[in-house]
C-alpha positions in Angstrom: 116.9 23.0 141.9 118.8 25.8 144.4 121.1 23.6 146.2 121.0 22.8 149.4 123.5 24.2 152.3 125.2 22.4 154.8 125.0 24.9 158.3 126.5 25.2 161.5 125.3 27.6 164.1 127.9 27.8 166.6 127.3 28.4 170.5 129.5 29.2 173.5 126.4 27.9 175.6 122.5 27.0 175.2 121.5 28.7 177.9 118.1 30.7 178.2 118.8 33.8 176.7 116.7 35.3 173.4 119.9 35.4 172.1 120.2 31.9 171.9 116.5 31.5 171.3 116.5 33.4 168.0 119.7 31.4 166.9 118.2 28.3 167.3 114.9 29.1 166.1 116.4 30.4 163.1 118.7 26.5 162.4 115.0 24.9 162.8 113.9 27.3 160.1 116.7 25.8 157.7 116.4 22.7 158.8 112.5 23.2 157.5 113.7 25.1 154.5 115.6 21.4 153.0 119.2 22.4 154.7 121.9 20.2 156.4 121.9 21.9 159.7 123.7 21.5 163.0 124.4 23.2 166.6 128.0 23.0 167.5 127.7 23.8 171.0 130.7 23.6 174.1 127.5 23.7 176.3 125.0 20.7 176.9 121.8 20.2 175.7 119.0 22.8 176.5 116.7 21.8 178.9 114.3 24.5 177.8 114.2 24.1 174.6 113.0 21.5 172.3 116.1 20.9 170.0 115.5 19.3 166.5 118.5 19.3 165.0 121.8 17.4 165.5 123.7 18.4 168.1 127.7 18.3 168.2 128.9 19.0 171.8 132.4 20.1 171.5 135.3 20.5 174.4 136.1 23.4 173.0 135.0 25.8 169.9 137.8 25.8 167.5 138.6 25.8 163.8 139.9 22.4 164.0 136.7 21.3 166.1 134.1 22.1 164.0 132.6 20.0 161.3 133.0 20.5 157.6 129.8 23.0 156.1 129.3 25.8 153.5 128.7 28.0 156.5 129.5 28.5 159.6 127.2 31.0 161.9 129.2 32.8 165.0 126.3 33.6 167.1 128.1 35.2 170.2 131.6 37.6 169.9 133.3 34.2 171.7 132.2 32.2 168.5 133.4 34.2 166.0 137.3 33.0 165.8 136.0 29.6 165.5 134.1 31.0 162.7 136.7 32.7 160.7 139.1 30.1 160.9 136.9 27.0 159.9 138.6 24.8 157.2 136.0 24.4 155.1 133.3 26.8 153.8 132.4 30.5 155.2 132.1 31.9 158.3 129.7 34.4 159.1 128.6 36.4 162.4 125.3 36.8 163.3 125.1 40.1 165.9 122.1 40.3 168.2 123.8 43.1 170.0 127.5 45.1 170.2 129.3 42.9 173.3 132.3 45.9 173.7 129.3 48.2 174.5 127.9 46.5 177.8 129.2 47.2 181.3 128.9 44.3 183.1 132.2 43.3 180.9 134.6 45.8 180.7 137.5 43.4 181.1 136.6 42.2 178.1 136.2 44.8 175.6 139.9 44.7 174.1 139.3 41.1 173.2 135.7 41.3 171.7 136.9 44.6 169.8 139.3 42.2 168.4 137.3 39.4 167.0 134.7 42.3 165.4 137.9 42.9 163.6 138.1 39.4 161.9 137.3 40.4 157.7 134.1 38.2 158.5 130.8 39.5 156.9 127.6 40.0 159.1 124.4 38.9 159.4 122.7 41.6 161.9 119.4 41.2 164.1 118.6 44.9 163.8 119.5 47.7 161.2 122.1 49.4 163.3 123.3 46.6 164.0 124.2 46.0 160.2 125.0 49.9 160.4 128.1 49.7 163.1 129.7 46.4 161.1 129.6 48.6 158.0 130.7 51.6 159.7 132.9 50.5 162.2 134.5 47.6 161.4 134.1 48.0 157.9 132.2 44.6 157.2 129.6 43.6 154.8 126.2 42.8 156.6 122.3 41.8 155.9 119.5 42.3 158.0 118.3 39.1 159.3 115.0 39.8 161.4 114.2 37.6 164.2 110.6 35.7 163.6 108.0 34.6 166.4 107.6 31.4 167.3 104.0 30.0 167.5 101.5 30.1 170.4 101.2 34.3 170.5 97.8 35.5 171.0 95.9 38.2 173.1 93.0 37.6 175.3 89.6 38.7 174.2 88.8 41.5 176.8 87.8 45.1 175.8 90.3 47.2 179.3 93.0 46.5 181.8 92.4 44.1 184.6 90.5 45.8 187.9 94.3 45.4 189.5 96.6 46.4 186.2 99.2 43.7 185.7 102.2 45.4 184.7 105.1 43.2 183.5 108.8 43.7 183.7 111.1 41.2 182.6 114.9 40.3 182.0 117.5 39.9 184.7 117.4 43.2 187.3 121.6 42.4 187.2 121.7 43.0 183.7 122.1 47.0 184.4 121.6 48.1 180.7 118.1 46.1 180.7 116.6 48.8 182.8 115.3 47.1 185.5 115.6 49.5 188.3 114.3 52.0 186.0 110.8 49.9 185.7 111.1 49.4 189.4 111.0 52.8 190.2 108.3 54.0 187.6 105.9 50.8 189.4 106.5 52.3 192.7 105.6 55.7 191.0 102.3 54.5 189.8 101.1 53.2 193.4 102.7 56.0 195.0 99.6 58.4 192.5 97.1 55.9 193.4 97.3 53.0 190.5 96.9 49.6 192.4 99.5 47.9 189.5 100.4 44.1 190.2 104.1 44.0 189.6 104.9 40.7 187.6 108.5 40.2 187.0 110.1 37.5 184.3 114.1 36.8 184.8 116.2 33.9 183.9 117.6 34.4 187.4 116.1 34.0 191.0 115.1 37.5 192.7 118.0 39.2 194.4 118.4 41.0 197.9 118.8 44.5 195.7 116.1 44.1 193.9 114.3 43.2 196.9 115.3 46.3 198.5 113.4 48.4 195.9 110.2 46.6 195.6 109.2 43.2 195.9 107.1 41.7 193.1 103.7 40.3 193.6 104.7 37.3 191.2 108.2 36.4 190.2 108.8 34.2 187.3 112.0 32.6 187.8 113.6 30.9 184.1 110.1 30.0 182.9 110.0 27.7 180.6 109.0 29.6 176.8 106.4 27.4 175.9 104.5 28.7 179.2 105.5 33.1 178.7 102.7 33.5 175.9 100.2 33.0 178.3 101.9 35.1 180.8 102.1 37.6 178.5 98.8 37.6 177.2 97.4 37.7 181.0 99.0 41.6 181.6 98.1 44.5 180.8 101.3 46.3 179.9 105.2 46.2 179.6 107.8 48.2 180.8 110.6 47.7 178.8 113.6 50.5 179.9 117.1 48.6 177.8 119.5 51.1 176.8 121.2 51.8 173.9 123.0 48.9 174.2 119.9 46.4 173.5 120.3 44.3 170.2 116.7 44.1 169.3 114.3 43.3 172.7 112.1 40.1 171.7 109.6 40.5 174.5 108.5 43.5 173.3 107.9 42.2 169.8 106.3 39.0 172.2 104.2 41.6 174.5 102.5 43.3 171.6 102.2 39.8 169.7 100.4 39.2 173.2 98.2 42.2 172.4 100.3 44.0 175.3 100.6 47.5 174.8 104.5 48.5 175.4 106.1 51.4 177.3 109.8 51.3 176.0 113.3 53.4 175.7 113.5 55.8 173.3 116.9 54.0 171.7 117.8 52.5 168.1 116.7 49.0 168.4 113.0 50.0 169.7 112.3 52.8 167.2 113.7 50.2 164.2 110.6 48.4 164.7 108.2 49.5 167.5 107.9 52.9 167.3 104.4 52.8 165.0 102.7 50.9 168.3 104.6 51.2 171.3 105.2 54.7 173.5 108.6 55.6 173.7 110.5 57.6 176.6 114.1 58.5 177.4 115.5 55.9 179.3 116.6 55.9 182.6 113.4 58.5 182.8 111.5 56.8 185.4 108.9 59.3 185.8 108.6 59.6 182.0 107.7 55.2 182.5 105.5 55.9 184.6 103.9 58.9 183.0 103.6 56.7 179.3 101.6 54.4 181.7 99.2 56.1 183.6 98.2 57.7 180.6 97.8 54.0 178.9 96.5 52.2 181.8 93.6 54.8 182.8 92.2 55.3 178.8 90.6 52.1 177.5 90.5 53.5 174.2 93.9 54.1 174.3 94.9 50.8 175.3 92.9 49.1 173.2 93.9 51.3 169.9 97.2 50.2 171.2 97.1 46.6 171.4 95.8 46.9 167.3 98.7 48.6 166.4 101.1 46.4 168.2 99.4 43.0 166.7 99.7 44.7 162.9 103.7 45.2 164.1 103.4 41.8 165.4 102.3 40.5 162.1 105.4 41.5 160.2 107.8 39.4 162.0 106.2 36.0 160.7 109.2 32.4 160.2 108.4 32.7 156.7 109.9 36.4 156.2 112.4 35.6 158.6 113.2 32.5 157.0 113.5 34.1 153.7 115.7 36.8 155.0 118.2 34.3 156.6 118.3 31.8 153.6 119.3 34.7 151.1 122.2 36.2 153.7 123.2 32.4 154.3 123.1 32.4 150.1 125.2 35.9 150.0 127.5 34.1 152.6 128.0 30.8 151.0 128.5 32.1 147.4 131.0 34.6 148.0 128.8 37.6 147.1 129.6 39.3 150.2 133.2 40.2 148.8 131.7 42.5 146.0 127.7 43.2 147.0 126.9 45.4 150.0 
């Protein structure tokens, strides 16, 4: 019988962020799989997600505060001491995106550079992810996919709506999501004639400056996730502008899931897994956004050859790969393979 592994996934905060949601989608998987696992969280519990698994609230993430298990999962750079300096078992980081490289937090790049530092090997949500702990920092690292959850599925309609419902999401804050870019490329479309409904998904309420470029005609304000796959499913493409500095982007895997044809960056994490279905364009390139999408939104053949390929995409990302992935990585972990394989 393979033995079973004691887990904790460790958590700065449970806030509603799909960094957070693949993390603890992936414990439930354990936890399904016949492991011992936990969330060892300083935050409370998520009122946005249904959580069950034990839950340790802790003052404070620390070695000293953390229960004993085989392995312990850093999910966040802030995580990752705790981690390393656990007392019992292995610690492990799972990156979902490079912190030191986004510019909201410049202040604290010196620190985060520190803890990628820690001789800690990696569990990474995208290949070059896995690439830059190898590279960089000189860490062992597995791929460890994220999976969808349940409830994805198009509507059964052959074109775009009369009005097409394009769909922009994340935080217009968060600079290096591209927001402003997918702003501007909307007002590009009306501006040649396209009468596009603008529907906007954020974590956060809608700001004066995003106001100031264009007001959306629905706003989606921290919507609870159980209710986004019909949201999804309901438009008729997404604009999805990140920069390099994106981890993976799980509403794009979600949009074409949706049977949503995609518009997206031309950067690392998109063309690791949705170049075969999705159009991409430089970022930044708001013309080149809106271009992609005129030329989607006005061929019905197009869009519908599109939403095909993104469902076969779709289909590779299913919680029993994922599931598999993780338990082997957590296996490499726990065992001590990481020292001596790749």
């Amino acid at each position: 019988m393979t033995q079973r592994l004691t887990i904790n996934y460790l958590f700065a905060d449970l806030s509603l962020f799909g960094g957070v949601k693949i993390a603890l989608h992936q414990a439930h998987l354990m936890r399904a799989r016949g492991h011992d696992v936990r969330v060892i969280a300083a935050g409370e519990r998520p009122d946005w997600y249904r959580l069950d698994v034990p839950l340790v609230h802790v003052d404070a993430l620390t070695p000293a505060a953390l229960p004993p298990a085989d392995v312990h999962v850093a999910t966040f750079w802030t995580t990752i001491a705790a981690a390393s300096g656990a007392v019992s078992g292995q610690g492990v980081h799972y990156c979902q995106g490079f912190e030191a490289s986004y510019v909201h937090n410049q202040p604290e790049h010196p620190a985060i550079l520190e803890a990628y530092r820690m001789p800690l090997p990696g569990m990474a949500l995208a290949p070059h992810l896995a690439d830059l702990l190898r590279r960089r920092f000189h860490r062992p690292a597995r791929v460890v996919p994220p999976a969808l959850t349940g409830g994805w599925k198009p509507e059964f309609r052959w074109r775009c709506h009369r009005r097409p419902r394009v769909l922009v999401v994340h935080p217009f804050e968060n600079a290096w999501k591209g927001v402003e870019t997918a702003l501007n490329a909307v007002l590009e479309l009306r501006r040649r004639g396209l009468d596009v409904v603008l529907v906007r998904l954020s974590q956060w309420p809608l700001t004066d400056a995003e106001r100031a470029i264009v007001e959306a005609d629905e706003y989606h304000e921290h919507l609870p996730p159980e209710r986004v796959p019909g949201l999804m499913a309901g438009c008729d493409l997404l604009l999805a502008p990140s920069w390099e500095q994106e981890g993976f982007g799980l509403p794009v895997l979600e949009a074409m899931a949706a049977g949503v044809p995609v518009v997206a960056s031309d950067i690392s994490a998109f063309r690791g897994f949705a170049s075969d279905a999705a159009v991409l364009v430089p970022p930044n390139d708001h013309l080149a956004f809106a271009d992609a999408a005129e030329a989607i939104l006005e061929d019905s053949a197009r869009w519908r050859r599109m939403r095909r390929a993104g469902l076969r995409v779709a289909g590779r990302f299913t919680e029993k790969a994922a599931a598999a992935a993780a338990e082997a990585a957590l296996r490499w972990v726990a065992e001590g393979r990481w020292k001596t394989e790749p």
